[in-house]
Residue, then its C-alpha position, 0 to 999 in steps of 0.5 A: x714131707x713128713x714133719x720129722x723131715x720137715x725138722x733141721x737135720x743139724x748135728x753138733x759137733x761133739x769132741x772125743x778127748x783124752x780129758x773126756x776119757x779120764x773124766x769118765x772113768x774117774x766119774x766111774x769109780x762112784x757108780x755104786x757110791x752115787x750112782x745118780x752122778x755116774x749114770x746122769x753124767x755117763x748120759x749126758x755124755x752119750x746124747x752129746x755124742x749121739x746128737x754128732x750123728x742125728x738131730x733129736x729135737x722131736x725124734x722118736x728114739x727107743x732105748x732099748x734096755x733103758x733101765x731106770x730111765x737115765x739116758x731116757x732124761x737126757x734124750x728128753x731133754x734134747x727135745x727128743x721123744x723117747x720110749x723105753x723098752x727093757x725086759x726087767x721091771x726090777x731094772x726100771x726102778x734101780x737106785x730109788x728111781x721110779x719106772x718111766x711111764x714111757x716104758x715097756x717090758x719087752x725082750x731085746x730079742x723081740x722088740x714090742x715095735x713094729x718095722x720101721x716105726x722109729x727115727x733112732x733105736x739106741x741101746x748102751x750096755x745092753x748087748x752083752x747081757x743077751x744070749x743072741x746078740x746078732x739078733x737083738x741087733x737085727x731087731x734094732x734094725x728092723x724097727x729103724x725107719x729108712x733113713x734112721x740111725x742105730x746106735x749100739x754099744x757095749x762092753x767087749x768080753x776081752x776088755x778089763x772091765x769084761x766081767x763087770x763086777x766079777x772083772x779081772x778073773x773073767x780072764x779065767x773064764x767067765x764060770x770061774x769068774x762068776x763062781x769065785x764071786x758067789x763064794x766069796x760074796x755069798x750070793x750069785x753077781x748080778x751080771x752071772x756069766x751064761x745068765x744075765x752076762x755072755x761074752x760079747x765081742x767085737x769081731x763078732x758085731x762087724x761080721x754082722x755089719x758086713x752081712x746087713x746090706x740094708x744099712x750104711x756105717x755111719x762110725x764104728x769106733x772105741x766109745x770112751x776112748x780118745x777120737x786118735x785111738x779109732x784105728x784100734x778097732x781095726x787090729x783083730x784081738x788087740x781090739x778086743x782088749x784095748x776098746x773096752x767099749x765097742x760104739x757101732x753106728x748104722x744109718x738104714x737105708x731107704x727101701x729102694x736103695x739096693x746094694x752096691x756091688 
């Protein structure tokens, strides 16, 4: 037995409410104002949410496009032993913050790991910036250990906030959206459409979970949304839309473990 096995493998129960939600999207409104409040407060959230599904006291997890390090503080401070990975070093000292010194610069495509060295492999916000989405996440999956947890979110394309800061005209198409943007600002967005964003979406991502037949579905749900508003996210195309926010949440299985017919 290993001593990660050895560990308590308690969860603790996390509520997903209508209040939860309003606070986070009012929280929101002061990402670029207070950007320390949003993201501190957006993290703590999502470790909270996160430890409903696996223990983290001394887990290994790997945040996969970490960034400046907001989710890798509040990981740590649930005992859990976290490793940055992101492919932007300019992305890992945003908002004044200094780079985590358990970084690494390495693309989500091909992830600086090797197989099945880690207990949790987590990513927010991530999968909408590649061009390869199902393979970033086959990567996240293949640096999970049998047993571990894959925990992946991100923005869904048809949402309101699909856009990001080009939001609502990516309705018109994400070139338009982008375009208009550089015209009236003078300069490219940070999330460009066919550059650093793609639009990413949900049917796509639960085709991929019914390909894989080495991981189990631990939740597949809307991540801000009220926990009455899950069954959403079985109605192709208003999915798309109303999620705003896709939570998929896989469990490797053991190697041994074949799949069930």
């Amino acid at each position: 037995m290993t001593s990660t096995d050895a560990r308590s493998d308690a969860t603790v129960p996390f509520r997903a409410t209508l209040g939860r939600s309003v606070g986070l999207f009012a929280a929101f409104r002061k990402e670029q104002s207070d950007p320390a409040f949003f993201y501190g407060g957006l993290a703590r959230d999502t470790v909270a949410q996160l430890r409903s599904y696996t223990a983290l006291d001394g887990r290994l997890v790997v945040d996969v496009g970490g960034g400046p390090g907001y989710f890798a503080d509040a990981l740590r401070a649930e005992g859990a032993r976290c490793l940055c990975v992101d492919s932007d070093a300019h992305e890992m000292t945003l908002h004044g913050r200094e780079a985590d010194t358990n970084a690494v610069q390495g693309s989500a495509l091909d992830l600086p790991l090797r197989s099945a060295s880690v207990d949790v492999c987590f990513s927010s916000n991530v999968l909408e910036h590649v061009p390869d989405r199902t393979r970033m996440a086959d990567e996240m999956v293949r640096v999970t250990r049998p047993g571990g947890l894959v925990y992946l979110s991100y923005t869904l394309w048809l949402s309101p906030w699909g856009g990001h800061e080009t939001s609502p005209w990516h309705y018109l198409g994400g070139s338009y959206a982008a375009e208009r943007f550089a015209r009236r600002n003078g300069r490219r967005p940070k999330n460009d459409f066919g550059r650093s964003m793609y639009a990413a979406h949900a049917g796509e991502m639960l085709r991929w979970v019914r390909g894989r037949g080495d991981v189990d579905v631990v939740d597949i749900r809307p991540r801000y949304l009220p926990t009455w508003m899950k069954p959403i996210v079985r109605v192709p195309l208003l999915r798309e839309i109303i999620t705003w926010n896709l939570l998929i949440v896989l469990r490797k299985r053991p190697a041994e473990d074949p799949l069930t017919p």
